[in-house]
N, C-alpha and C positions, 0 to 999 in steps of 0.2 A: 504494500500500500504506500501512496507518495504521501508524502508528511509535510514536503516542502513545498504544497502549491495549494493555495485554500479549496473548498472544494466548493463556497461561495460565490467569491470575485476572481477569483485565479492569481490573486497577488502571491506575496512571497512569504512564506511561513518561516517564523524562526524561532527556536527554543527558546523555552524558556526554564527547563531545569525537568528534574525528577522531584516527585512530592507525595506522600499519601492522603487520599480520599477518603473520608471516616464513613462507613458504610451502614445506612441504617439510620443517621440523623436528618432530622430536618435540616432542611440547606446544606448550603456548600459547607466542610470544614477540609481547608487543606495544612498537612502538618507537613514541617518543613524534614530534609533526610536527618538530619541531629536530631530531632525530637521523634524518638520511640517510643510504641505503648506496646500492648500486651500483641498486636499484629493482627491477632482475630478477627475484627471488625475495619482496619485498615487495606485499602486498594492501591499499590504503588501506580501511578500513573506518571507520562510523560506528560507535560503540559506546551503547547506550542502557540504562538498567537501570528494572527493575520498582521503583518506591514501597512496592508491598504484598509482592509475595514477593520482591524482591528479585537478580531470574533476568536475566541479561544479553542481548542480542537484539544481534546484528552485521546492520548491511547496506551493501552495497558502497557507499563513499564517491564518488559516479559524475564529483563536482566536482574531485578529487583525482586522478584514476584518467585517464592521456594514451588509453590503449587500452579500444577495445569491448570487452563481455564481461567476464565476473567471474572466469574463472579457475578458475569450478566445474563440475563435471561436470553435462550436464543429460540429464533427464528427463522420461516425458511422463507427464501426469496421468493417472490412469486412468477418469475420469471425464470431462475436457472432451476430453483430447487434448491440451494444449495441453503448449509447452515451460517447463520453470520450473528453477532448480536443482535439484540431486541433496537436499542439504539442509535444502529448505523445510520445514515443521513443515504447512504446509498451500499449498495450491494458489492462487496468487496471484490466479488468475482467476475460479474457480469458489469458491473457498472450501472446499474437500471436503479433512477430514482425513487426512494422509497414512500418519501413523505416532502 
């Protein structure tokens, strides 16, 4: 998957770090890599943001991450079939927009 091209505006996507995602709370909470908790309920994620619109883009940190799987609910494309998360923006394999 390209990481480096919004899938918005087609600007230019740049990191912005590794972080975990507290899972299971209302809202966002992102903990920075120093601050550790018990892991459980934490999602490492890569965080990237758009140059031009400015729109943030999460994908599972797989380097960070001891277990298979993301942790998200999945679903199958309606067009290839295929499995991909529940919140993809588009179909990782076929490309076909989802929502």
């Amino acid at each position: 998957m390209e990481r480096d091209t919004c899938i918005r505006c087609g600007g230019t996507m740049a990191p912005m770090g590794s972080h975990f995602l507290k899972k299971g709370a209302p809202g966002w909470h992102l903990r920075g890599n120093l601050e550790h908790f018990d892991g459980e309920n934490l999602l490492p994620v890569e965080v990237w943001c758009c140059q031009n619109c400015r729109r943030l883009d999460f994908y599972l940190d797989e380097s960070a991450s001891g277990s298979s799987g993301s942790g998200i609910a999945q679903t199958r494309c309606p067009v290839c079939g295929t499995l991909h998360d529940l919140d993809d923006p588009k179909c990782p394999h076929c490309g076909t927009r989802l929502y």
